[in-house]
N, C-alpha and C positions, 0 to 999 in steps of 0.2 A: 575466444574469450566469452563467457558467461554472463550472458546481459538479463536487464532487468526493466521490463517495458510498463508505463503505465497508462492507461487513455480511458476514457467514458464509455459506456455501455453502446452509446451509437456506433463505435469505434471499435468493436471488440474483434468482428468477423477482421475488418480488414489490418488490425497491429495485429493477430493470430497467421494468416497468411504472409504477410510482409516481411515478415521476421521468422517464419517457421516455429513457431512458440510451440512446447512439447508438453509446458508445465501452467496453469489458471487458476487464480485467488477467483472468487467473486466474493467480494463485499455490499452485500444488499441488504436493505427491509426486510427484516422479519416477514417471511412469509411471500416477498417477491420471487415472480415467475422469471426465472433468467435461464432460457436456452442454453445447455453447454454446444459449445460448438463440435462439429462431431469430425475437426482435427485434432480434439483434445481426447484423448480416453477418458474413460469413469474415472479409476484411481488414480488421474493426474487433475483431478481439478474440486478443490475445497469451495465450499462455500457456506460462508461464515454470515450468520443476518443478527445486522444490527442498526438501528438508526446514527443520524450522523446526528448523534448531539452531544452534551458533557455535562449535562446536569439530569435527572429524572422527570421526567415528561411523561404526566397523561399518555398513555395507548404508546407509550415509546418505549424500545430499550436500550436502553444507550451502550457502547462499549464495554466489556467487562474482563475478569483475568482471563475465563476461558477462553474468549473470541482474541483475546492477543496472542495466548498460547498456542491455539491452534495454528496460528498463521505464523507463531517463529518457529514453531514441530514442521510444518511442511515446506519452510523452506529450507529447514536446516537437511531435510530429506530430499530434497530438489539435485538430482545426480549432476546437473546444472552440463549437460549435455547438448540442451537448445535452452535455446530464453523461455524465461520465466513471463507471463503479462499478471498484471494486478489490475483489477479495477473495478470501480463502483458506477453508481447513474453516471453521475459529473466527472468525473476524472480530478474532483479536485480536493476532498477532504479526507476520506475512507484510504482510497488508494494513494495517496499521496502518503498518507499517518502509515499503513503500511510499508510502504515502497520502502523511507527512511528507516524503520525497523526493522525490514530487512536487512538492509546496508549494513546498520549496526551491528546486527546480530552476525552474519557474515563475514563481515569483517571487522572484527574486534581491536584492530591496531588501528583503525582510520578513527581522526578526530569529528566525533561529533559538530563542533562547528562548520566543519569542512564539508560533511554531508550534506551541512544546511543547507549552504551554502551554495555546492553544487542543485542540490534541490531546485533552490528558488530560479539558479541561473538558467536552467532549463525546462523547469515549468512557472512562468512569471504568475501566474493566479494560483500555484497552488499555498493552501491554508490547510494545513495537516491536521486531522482532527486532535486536539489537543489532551484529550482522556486515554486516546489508541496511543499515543506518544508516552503522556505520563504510567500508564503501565509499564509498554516495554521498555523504559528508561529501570523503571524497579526491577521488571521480570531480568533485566539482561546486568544487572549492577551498576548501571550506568552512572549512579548516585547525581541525579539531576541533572547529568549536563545535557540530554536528549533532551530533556524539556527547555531548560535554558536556548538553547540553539538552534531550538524552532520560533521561541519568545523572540529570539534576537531576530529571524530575516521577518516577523512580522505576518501579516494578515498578503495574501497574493492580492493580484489586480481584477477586480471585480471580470466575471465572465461569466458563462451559461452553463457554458463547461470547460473543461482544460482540454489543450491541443496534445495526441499522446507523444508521449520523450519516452528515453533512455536514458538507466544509471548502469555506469558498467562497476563489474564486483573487484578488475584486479588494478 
């Protein structure tokens, strides 16, 4: 079965081993220095930089079509042979605002609320970046309810970082 792991950057070597992950999002800062780990190949691991914000900020760049495009192009390329990991610093906005977009995108028959859902049940502090959402809600036709359904489980439980989970695809 075709899994989909998310966890923080401190966490990245060991959910990469743990799980034999074949396929690596990295969601970082403009300009961060993030190690591919070198059980990942070159052409299996994207890395997309953007800040975790939702409004325009000074020396910031917040999410945009491209940076959601590219992460629903490489997943929808993901031969989905071994797991997939996604992740940012925290494990809790970037990668989480992806994980759910993936899902979506993935699997087009699952409801939205239910991904939330599953979401929050197994990651209690994730808070999905809410601009990474509201794109792939439009890019995928979602007509709102992607964003509706992340609005609905709320803000997660404050934390440092998030502990890494699993969403599975089938």
């Amino acid at each position: 079965m075709p899994t989909l792991h998310v966890c923080p950057l401190s966490r990245l070597r060991d959910t990469i081993a743990a799980h034999r992950a074949g396929h690596l999002v990295t969601l970082a800062t403009l300009g961060s220095a993030v190690e591919r780990p070198a059980a990942i190949r070159p052409e299996h691991h994207l890395r997309v930089g953007f800040s975790d914000i939702v409004a325009p900020l000074e020396g910031h760049l917040p999410p945009g079509e491209a940076h959601v495009r590219a992460v629903l192009d490489f997943v929808a390329a993901w031969p989905r042979e071994r797991p997939l990991v996604i992740h940012c610093y925290a494990g809790i906005s970037r990668s989480t605002a992806a994980a759910y977009a993936a899902v979506c995108a993935l699997r087009p028959d699952r409801d939205e609320a239910d991904v939330a859902r599953e979401l929050r049940q197994r990651a209690p502090s994730a808070t999905p970046n809410r601009l990474f959402v509201e794109i792939a809600d439009r890019l995928l036709g979602r007509e709102g309810r992607m964003s509706a359904a992340i609005a609905g489980i709320g803000r997660g439980a404050e934390a440092f970082e998030g502990t890494p989970f699993q969403l599975d695809l089938e």
